[in-house]
C-alpha positions as CSV (number, residue, x, y, z in Angstrom):
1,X,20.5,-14.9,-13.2
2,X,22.7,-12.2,-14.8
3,X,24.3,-9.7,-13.1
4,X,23.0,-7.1,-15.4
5,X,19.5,-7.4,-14.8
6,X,20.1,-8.3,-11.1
7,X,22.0,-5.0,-10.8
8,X,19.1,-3.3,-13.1
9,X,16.5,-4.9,-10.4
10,X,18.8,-3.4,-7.3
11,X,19.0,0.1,-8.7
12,X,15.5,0.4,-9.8
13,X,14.4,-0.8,-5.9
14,X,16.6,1.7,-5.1
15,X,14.6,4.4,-7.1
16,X,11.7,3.7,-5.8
17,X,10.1,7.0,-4.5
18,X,12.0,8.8,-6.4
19,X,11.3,8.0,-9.7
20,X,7.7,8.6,-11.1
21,X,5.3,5.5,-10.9
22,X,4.6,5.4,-14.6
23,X,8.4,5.6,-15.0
24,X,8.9,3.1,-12.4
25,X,7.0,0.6,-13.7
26,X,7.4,0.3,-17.3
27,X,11.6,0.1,-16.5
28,X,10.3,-3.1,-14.5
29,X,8.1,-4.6,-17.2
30,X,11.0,-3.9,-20.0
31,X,13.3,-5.7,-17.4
32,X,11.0,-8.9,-16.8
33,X,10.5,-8.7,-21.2
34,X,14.4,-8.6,-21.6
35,X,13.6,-5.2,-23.3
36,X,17.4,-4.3,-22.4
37,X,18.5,-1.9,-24.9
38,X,15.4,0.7,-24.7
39,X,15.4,0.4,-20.5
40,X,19.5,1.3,-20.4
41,X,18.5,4.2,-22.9
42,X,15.2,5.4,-20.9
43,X,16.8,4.5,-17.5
44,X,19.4,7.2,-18.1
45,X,17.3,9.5,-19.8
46,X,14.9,10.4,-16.7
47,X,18.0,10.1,-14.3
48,X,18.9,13.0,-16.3
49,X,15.2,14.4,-17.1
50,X,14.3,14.6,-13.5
51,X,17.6,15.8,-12.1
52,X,18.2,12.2,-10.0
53,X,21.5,11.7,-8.4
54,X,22.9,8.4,-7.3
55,X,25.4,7.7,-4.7
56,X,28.8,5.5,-5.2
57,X,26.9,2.3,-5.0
58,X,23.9,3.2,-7.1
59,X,26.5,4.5,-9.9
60,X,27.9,0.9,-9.8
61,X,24.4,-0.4,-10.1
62,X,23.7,1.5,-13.6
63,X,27.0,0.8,-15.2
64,X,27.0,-2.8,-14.7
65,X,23.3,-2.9,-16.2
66,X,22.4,0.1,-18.1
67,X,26.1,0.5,-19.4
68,X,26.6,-3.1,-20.2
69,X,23.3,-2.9,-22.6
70,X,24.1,-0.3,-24.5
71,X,23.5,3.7,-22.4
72,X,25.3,6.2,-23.9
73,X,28.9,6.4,-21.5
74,X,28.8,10.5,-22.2
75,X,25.1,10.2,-20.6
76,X,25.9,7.9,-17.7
77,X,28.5,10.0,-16.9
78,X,26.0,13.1,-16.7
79,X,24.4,11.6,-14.2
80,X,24.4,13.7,-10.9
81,X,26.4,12.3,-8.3
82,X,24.7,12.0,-4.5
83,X,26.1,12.4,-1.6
84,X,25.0,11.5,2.0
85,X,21.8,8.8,3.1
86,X,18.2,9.6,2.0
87,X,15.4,10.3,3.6
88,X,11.4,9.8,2.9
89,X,8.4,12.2,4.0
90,X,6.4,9.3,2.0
91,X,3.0,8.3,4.0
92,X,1.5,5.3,4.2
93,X,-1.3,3.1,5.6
94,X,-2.0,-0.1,6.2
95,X,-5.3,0.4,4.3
96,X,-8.9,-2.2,4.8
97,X,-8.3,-5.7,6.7
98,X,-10.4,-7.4,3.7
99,X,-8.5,-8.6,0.7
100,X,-9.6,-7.2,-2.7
101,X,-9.6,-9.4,-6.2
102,X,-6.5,-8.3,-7.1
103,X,-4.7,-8.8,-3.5
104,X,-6.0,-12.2,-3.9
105,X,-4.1,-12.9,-6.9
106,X,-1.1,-11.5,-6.0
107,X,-1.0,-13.7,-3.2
108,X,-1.8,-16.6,-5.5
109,X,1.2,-15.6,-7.5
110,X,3.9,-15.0,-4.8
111,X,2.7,-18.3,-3.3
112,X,4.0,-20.1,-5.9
113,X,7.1,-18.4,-6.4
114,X,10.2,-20.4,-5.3
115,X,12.3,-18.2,-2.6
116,X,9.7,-16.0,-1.1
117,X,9.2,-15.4,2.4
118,X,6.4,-12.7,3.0
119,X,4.3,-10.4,1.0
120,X,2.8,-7.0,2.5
121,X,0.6,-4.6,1.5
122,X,0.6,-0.7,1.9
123,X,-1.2,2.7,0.6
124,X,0.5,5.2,-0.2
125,X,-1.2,8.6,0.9
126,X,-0.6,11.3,-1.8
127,X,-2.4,14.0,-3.3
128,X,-3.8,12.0,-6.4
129,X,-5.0,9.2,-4.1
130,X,-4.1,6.7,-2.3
131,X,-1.6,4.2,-4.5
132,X,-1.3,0.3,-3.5
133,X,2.5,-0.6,-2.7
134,X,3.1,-4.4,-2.8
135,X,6.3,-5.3,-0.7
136,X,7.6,-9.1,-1.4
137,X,10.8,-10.7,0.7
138,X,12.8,-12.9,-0.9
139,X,11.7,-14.4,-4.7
140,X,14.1,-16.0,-7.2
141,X,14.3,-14.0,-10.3
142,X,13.1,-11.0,-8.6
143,X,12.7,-9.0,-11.4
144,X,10.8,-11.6,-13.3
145,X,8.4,-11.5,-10.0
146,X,8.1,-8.0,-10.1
147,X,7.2,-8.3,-13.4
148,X,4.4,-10.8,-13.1
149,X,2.7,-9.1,-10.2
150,X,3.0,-5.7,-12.3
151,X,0.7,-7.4,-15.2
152,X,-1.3,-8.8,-12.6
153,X,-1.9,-5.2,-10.8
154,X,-2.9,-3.8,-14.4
155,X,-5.5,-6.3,-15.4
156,X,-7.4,-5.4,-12.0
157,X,-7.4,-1.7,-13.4
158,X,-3.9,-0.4,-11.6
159,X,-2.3,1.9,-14.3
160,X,0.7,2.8,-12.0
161,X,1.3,-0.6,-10.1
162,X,4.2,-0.2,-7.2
163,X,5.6,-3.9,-6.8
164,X,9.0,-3.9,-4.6
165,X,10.9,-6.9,-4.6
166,X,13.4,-7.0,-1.9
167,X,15.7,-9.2,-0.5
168,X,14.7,-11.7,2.2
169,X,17.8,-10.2,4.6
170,X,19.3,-7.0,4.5
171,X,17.8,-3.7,5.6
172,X,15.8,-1.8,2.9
173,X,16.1,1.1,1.7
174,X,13.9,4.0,3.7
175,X,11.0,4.1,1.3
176,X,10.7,1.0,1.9
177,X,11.3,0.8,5.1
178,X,8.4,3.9,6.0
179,X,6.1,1.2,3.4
180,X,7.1,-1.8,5.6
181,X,6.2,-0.4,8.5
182,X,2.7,1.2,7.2
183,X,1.9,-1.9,5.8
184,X,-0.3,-5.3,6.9
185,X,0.8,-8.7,6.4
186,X,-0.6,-10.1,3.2
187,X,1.3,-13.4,3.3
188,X,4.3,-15.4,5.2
189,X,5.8,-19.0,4.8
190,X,5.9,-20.4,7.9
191,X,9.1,-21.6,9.3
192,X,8.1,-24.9,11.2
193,X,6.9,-26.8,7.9
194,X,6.8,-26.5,4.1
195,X,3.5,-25.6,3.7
196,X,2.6,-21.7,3.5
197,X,-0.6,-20.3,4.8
198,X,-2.0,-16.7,4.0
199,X,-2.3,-14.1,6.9
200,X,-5.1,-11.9,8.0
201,X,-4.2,-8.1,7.1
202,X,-4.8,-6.0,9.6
């Protein structure tokens, strides 16, 4: 793990809900590819494109990724600065109890993937539609992860997939916080054995 692209995984969890989808997710999949020097330089680009300010911490975030591959410093440094929490108006539902093709192979990938704890599933209610928002705890390599379940999203026909790898502990941010709490339990590993057994959303 590098603290570059760990940093690059942290901010872009934190822009979540902020940033468009289609932005969203191609950062991720550039990040997963080791596409470095095009993400610092498109990272900063929409920061600055759609008028995005980041707070003290978040500023950290870009420089030690974005600025160690490569961003313009006179563009980082246009970035708008941010100043108290946020907040989210964001909607969403838990959406139907049965699994789909695609939740099925998400949970088939974060199954297998060492240091994950739960997966969850929410809907996003918007004007376009309703847009599916995975929510993973824990994961190695989260942005590898995030990655993976991205290209898995796309071949069932998502153009826009949401994936949001957090950590196992901490409290999220409140996107994904409102998304946690709209959500149904995909997935958990259980805490009395090794074994790991799906759950019934709902």
């Amino acid at each position: 793990m590098t603290s570059a692209e760990r940093s690059t995984h942290d901010l872009l969890v934190a822009l979540a809900g902020r940033l468009p989808d289609e932005v969203l997710w191609r950062l991720r999949d550039w990040l997963a590819a080791g596409a470095h020097e095009p993400l610092a330089a498109m990272l900063t680009r929409e920061l600055l494109r759609h008028r995005l300010g980041l707070t003290d911490a978040e500023r950290v975030l870009l420089v030690a990724g974005a600025g160690e591959w490569g961003a313009s410093r006179r563009l980082l440094e246009a970035v708008l600065p941010l100043d108290g929490p946020l907040h989210t108006d964001v909607v969403f539902r838990s959406g139907p109890d049965a699994l789909d093709a695609a939740a099925l192979s998400v949970l088939g990938v974060v199954r297998g993937h060492p240091g994950c704890v739960e997966l969850r599933q929410a809907w996003r209610v918007g004007p376009r539609g309703d847009q599916r928002v995975l929510v993973v705890h824990g994961g190695e390599r989260p942005w590898l992860l995030a990655g993976t379940l991205q290209r898995v999203l796309r071949a069932h026909g998502d153009r826009t997939p949401c994936v949001e790898v957090l950590p196992a502990h901490g409290e999220p941010p409140a996107y994904h916080q409102a998304a946690i709490i709209g959500s149904a339990p995909l997935w958990q590993s259980t805490a009395s054995s090794s074994s790991m057994e799906p759950v019934a959303a709902g």
